[in-house]
N, C-alpha and C positions, 0 to 999 in steps of 0.2 A: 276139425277146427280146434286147436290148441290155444290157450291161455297159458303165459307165462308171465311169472309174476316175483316178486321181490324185491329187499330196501334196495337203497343205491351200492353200487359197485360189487354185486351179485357176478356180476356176466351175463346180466337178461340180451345188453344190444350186442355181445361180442356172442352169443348162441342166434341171434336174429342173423347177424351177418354170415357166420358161420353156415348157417342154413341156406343162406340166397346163394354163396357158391356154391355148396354141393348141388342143390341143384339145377342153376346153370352150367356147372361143370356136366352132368349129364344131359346138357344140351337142350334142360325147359326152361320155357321164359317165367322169372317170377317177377312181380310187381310189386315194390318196394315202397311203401308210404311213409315218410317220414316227418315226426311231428312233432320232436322236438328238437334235433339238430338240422339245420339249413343243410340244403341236400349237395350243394360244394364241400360240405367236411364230411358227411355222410361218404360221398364217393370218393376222396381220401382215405376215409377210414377203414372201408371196404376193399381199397386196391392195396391196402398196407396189410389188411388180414390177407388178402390173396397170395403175397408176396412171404409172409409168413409160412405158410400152408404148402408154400410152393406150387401156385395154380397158377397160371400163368394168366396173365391178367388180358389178353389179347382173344381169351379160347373163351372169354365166360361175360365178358363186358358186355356183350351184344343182346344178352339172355338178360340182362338186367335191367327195367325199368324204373326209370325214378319219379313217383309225385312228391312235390315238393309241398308239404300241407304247412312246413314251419314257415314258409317265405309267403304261400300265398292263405291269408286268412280264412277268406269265402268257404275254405276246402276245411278248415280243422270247426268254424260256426257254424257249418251248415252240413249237416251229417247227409240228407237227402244229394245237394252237390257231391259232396264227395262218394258215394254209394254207385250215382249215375256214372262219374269218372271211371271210379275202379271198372262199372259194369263194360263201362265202352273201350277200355284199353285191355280187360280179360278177352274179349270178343275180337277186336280189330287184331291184335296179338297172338292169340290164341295161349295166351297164359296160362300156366298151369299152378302158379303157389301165389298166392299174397300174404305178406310181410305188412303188419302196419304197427310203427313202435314211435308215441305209445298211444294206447288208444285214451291212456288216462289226460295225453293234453286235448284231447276231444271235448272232455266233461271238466276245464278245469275251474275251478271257481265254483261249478255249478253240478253237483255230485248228483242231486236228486234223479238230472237228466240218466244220467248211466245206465239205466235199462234200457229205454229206448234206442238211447243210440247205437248202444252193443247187439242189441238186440236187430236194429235195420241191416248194423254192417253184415254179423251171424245168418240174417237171411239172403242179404246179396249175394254172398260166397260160397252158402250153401247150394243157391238156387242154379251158380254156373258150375259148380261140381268142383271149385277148388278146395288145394288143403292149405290151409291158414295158418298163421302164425301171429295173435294179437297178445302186443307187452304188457304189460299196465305196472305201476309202480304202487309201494306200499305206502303207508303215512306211517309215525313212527309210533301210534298209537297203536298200533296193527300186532298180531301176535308175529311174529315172524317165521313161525314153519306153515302159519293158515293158509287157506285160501283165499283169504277175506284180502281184498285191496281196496285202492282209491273206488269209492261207489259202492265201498262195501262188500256182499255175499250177490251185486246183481248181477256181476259178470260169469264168476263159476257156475251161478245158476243158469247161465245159457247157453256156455260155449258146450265141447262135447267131452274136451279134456281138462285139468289144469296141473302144470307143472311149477312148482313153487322151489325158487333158490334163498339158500340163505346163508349164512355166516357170522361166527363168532369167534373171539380172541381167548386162547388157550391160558390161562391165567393159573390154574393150580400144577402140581407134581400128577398127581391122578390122572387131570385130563389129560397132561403131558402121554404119559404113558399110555391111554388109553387108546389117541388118536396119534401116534408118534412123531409130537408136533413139538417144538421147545415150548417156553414160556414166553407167550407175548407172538409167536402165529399167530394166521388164521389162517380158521380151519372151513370150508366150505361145502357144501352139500347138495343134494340135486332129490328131488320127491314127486313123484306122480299123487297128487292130492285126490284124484278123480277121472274114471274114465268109463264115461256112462255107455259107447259103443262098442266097447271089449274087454276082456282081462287086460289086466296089468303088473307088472308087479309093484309089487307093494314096499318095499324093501329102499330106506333112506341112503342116497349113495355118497361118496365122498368125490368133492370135485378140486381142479383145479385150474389155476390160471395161470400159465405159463409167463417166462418173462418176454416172450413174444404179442402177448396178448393173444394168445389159442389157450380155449376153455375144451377141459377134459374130463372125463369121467374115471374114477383110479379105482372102482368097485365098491359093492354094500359096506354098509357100515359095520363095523367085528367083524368079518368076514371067516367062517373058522380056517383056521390054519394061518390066516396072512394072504400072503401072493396077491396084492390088489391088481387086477388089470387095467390100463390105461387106453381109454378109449375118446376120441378128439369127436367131437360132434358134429355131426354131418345127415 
């Protein structure tokens, strides 16, 4: 159960998406919640990264399920309805991944809730043996490489991983050099903050985002020698 998290225009929903084709592309069904864009631009958005990626949108459409929690209330107020949902369309489906971004318009207004609710979804998903993938967004009070998001430290404290995006505007000669970016990039990154079911590494990477909208991985950050490698997320 993955947590991702960071401010806005990171690439948290274009690695969300990114994820639901790979693995409908390998022919599992994953279950798509979505909580803040209405699930007509969602699947837009989704057939336009396919199209990018070159997946053929015909071979993976069918592997994709949509709740639509932004359109129907019940589902994003009421944590227990939507738990029972996920649980009866994992089952009837035979689903293998759920996607639910973000989980922070679940708690919004109302932060205190965030345990609990993170906490029912984290057991539903666990309990049917899926692998997750829950977004949440940062406040701008938030350190930006932490773990900490909207509801604080209660999400990282429950999921089993969290991965944290971030970025910044390259503004000195230094940094220029440093990340071999001009003055006035940005420069973007990718951090495993925590991974309490295995190693990981540890090592802060440089990301990017194409003008296709496809988020990549271009290798650690100083990396000796150079030679970043460029790896698209899947």
């Amino acid at each position: 159960m993955v947590h991702l998290t960071g401010v806005p225009d990171t690439g948290k929903s274009l690695v969300a998406e990114q994820f639901a084709l790979a693995q409908a592309q390998r022919g599992e069904k994953v279950l798509f919640v979505t909580v803040e864009l209405p699930g007509p631009f969602l699947v837009q958005s989704v057939r336009e990264r396919a199209k990018s990626l070159g997946v053929p949108w015909e071979q993976v459409t069918e592997n994709i399920l949509l709740a639509d929690a932004a359109k129907h209330a019940e589902l994003r107020d009421d944590v227990l309805a939507l738990s029972s949902l996920v649980e009866s369309v994992v089952r009837r489906h035979k689903v293998r991944h759920v996607v639910i971004d973000s989980i922070t318009g679940l708690y919004e207004g109302k932060e205190m809730t965030a345990r609990s609710i993170v906490r029912k979804l984290y057991h539903t998903v666990k309990s049917l043996y899926q692998t997750a993938l829950f977004i949440s967004q940062k406040r701008s009070s938030h350190e930006e490489t932490s773990a900490e998001a909207a509801g604080g430290y209660a999400v990282p404290h429950i999921v089993d991983c969290t991965i944290v995006l971030s970025k910044f505007v390259v503004t000195t000669k230094q940094a220029s050099s440093a990340y071999g970016k001009a003055i006035g990039d940005v420069v973007r990154t990718l951090r495993i903050d925590g991974c309490r079911v295995c190693g990981h590494d540890t090592r802060t990477y440089l990301a990017e985002i194409d003008e296709k909208g496809i988020f990549s991985l271009k290798g650690p950050l100083f990396q000796e020698g150079g030679g970043n490698d460029e790896r698209s997320v899947s």
